[in-house]
N, C-alpha and C positions, 0 to 999 in steps of 0.2 A: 357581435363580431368577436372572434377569439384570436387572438397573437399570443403565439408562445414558440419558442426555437424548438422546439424537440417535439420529431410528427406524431409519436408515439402519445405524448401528455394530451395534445391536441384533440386525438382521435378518440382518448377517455371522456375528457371535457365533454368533446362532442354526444358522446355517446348515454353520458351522466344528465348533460339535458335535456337530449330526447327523450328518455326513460321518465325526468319529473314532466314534462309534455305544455304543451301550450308555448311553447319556443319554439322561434323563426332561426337559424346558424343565416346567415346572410352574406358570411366569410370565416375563414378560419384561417390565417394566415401564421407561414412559421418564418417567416423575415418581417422583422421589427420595422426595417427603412423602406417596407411598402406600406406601412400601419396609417401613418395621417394621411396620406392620396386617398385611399382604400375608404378609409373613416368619410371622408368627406366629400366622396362618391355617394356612399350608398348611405350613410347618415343614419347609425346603426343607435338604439335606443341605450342598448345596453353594451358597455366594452368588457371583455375579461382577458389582462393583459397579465403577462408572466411577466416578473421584472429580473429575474439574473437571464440575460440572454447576451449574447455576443456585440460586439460593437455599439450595438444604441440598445440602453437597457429599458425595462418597463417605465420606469418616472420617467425619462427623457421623451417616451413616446408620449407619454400623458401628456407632457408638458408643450406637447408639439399637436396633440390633439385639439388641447381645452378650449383655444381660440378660436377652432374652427368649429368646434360642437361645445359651446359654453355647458348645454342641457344635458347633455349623454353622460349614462351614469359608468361611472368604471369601477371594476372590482378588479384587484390584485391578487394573482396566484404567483407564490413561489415557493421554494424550500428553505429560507433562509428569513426567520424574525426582525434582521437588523431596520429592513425600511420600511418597519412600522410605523413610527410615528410621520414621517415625509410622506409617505401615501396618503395617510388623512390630512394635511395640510393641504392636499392636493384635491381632497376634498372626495376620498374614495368613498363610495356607498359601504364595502365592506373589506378584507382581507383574509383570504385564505390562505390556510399555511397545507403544504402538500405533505405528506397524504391525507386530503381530505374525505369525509364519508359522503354519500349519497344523502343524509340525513342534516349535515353541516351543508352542504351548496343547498338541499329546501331551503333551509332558513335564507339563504342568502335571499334567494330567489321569491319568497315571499316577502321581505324585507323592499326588496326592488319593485315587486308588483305593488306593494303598499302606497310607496312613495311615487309613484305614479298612477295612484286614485288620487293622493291627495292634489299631486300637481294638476291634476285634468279639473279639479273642483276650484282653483284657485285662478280668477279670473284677471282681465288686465283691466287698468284703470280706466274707470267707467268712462273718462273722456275719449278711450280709444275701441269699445264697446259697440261693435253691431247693436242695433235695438234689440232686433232680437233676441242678443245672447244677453239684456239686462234685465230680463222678465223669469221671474218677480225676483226684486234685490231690495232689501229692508235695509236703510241705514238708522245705522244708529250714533256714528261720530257725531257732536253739534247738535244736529235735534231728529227726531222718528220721523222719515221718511221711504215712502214706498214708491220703487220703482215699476209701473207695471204693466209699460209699454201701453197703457193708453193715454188720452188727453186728461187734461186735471188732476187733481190730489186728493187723495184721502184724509176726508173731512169726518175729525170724530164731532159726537153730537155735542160731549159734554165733557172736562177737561178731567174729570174724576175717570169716565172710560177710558182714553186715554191713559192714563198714569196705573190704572187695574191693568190695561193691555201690559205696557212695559214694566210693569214688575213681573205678571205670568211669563212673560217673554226672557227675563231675566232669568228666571226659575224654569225654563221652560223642560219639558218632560220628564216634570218632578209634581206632584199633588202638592198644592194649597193650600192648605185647611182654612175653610169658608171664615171662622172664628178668626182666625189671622189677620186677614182681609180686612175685615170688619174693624179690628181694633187698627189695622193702617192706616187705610184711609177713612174712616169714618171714628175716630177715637172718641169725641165727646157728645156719642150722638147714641140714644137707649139702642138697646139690643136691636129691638123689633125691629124697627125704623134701620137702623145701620144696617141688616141683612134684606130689607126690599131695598133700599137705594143699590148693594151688591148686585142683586138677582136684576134690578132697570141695567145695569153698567154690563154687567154681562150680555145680556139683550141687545146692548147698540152696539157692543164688540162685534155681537156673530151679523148684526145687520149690517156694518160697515162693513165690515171684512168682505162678508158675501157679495155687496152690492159690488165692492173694487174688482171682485174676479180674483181674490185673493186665495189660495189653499191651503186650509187648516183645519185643525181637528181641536175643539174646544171640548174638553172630555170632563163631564160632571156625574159625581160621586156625592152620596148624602153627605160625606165630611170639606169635598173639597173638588179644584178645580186643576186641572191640566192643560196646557197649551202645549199641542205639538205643529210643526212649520217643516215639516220633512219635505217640502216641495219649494221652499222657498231659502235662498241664501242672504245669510245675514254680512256685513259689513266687515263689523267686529271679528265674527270667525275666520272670512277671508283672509283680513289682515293679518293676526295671529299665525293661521298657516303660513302664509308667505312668508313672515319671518322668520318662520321652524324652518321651513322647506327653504330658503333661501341661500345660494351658494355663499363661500368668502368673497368679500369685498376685490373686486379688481378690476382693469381697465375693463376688463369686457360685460360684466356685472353688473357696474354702478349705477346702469340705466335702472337696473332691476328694482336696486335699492332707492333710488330717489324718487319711482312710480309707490312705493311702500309709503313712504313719508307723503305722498299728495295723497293717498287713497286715506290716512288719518287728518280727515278734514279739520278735528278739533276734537275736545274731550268728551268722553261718553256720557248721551244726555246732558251735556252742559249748557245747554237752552231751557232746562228744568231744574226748579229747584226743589229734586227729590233726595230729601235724605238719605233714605233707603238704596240710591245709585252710587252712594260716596265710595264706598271700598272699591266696587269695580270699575270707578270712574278713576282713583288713585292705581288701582290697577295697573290700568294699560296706559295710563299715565307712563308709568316707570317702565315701564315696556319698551316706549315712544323713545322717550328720554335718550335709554341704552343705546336703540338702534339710530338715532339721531344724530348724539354724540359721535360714536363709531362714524358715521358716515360724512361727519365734517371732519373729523380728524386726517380721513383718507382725499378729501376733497383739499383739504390743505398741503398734506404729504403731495400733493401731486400739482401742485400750485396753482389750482383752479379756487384763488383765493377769497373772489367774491360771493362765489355760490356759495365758501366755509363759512364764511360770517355773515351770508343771508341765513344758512342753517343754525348757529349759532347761537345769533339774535333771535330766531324761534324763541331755541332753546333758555335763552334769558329771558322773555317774556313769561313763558309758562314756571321755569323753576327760578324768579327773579333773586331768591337769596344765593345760587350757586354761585362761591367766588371764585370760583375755577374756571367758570365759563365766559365771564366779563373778566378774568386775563387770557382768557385764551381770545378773544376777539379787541382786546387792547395788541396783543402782539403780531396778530393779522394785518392790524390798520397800520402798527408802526412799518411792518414789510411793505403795505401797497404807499406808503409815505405820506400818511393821512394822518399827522402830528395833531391835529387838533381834533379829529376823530378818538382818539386815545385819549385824550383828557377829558371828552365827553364822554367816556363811556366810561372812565376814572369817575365821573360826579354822578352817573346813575349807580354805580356798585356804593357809593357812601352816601347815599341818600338810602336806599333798600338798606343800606344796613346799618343806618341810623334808626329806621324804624321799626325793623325786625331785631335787633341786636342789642343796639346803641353802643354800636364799637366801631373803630373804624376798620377801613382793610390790612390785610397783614403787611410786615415789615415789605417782604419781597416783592408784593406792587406797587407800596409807596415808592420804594428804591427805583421800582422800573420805569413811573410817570417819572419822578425827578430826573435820570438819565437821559431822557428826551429833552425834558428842556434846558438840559446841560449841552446838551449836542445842536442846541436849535443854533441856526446862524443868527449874529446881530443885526 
């Protein structure tokens, strides 16, 4: 859909996306105060909104939009730099400044087809999940499991295939070098011997896999080994894009982002005590974290206070030394008037960090327990 006041701009617009092809115009509108009916009629993929127009300008229409089409991507055209930065707060895929080239709107335009491969790849959380659309889904949060819309589980033979699968899978469509292998999981065991227990592991990979109806390409080279899963979606990647692709935080969003946070069941492979998974399990760890945080801080701004400090308390479980995070959920309880909640969550932050530290908490939480029980009634 295109909104712009002047038929003239309009009629180019028009004219500049037929020529790049594979575009639907579905409306081309040059009054801004038919733009959100119009939008919400026809539920248009992509908007390109002019924002210097008469009476309701482009951000205003955005803003009158976004509610009703949270998904719909908008690109801003005008002649004038200044609402640069308020356009991407808005959360614009791109901004054009006019006169733009035929060669500048491709990019745009590629930019938009992009990000609508990746959103068509990025699924909803498996609990809301046609069967069908979960076939095959490899999880990896917590521990390796395969979804793959039949009855039962995938049973490896032996806990060494197993742990060869997730490390190729790790590494996946990258070569192995069999030598590598060998000294990972098999380190104090002779050569010879270490490369036939490889060569059996490899064997119950391609025979598990096969039996499950699973599709992969286990690709072997005289130096090494490649795993590719091009048919299958991993967990891990899911979640990642989602939270590329995920708009800003807001009332209409937040569903988006709290299905994010259930779709990270737990840390990666952390039902295995694989060495070799520590960095990228610390990883998305910090990943988790970030968008976790963020997502209680908006849960509190908006004084949905108990879901803040159910996320919170996550979040102190997994990073128990953060003392930012046991005062941020001390001043939650003191708002919901849970005084004795606050001094228990005051003796978990000085026990972690008697043990991690052996210091106590800083002045400004001591100060803030003590002010509570200055305030308690007799």
């Amino acid at each position: 859909m295109l909104v712009d006041d002047e038929p003239l701009a309009l009629r180019d617009l028009s004219r500049q996306l037929i020529f790049i092809g594979d575009i639907e115009i579905a409306a081309a509108l040059d009054n801004p105060e038919d733009a959100a009916a119009a939008a919400a009629k026809i539920s248009p993929d992509v908007i390109f909104l002019d924002i210097d127009m008469p009476i309701l300008n482009g951000i205003a229409v955005a803003e009158a939009i976004y509610p009703l089409l949270p998904e719909a991507e908008i690109v801003f055209v005008t002649a004038f730099d200044d609402y640069a930065v308020k356009a991407f707060e808005l959360n614009a895929v791109d901004y054009l400044l006019k006169p733009f080239s035929q060669k500048r709107l491709k990019l745009t335009i590629d930019k938009l087809r992009e990000r609508r491969r990746l959103r068509a790849a990025l699924p909803k959380p498996a609990e809301e999940l046609p069967q069908e659309a979960k076939v095959p889904l490899l999880r990896c949060f917590k521990h390796m499991e395969f979804e793959t819309g039949r009855s039962g589980t995938v049973r490896w033979r032996t806990l060494k295939a197993q742990e060869l699968f997730a490390y190729l899978l790790l590494h996946k469509d990258r070569q192995i070098r069999k030598d590598l292998l060998v000294d990972l999981l098999w380190p104090d065991m002779e050569y010879k011997k270490g490369y036939t227990h490889l060569y059996t592991a490899i064997y119950q990979i391609r025979q598990t896999l096969g039996s499950a109806g699973i599709p992969f390409r286990l690709n072997s080279s005289e130096n090494g080994y490649k795993l590719e899963l091009d048919e299958v979606s991993l967990d891990t990647e899911l979640w990642e894009r989602g939270i590329f692709e995920a708009p800003p935080l807001s009332g209409t969003t937040v569903g988006l982002h709290i299905n994010l946070v259930k779709l990270y069941r737990d840390d990666y492979l952390c039902d295995y005590d694989y060495v070799w998974a520590e960095g990228e399990r610390e990883r998305l760890r910090l990943k988790w974290l970030e968008h976790t945080r963020n997502l209680a801080r908006f849960l509190a701004d908006e004084g949905r206070l108990s879901e803040a400090i159910a996320l919170y308390s996550r979040i102190a479980v997994k990073f128990p030394h953060l003392e930012d995070v046991h005062f941020d959920i001390m001043k939650l309880y003191r708002q919901t008037g849970h005084e004795f909640a606050v001094e228990n969550q005051y003796l978990k932050l000085v026990a972690e960090m008697s043990d991690e530290t052996g210091r106590e908490p800083r002045a400004e939480i001591r100060d803030f327990l003590s002010l509570g029980k200055r305030t308690q009634p007799e």
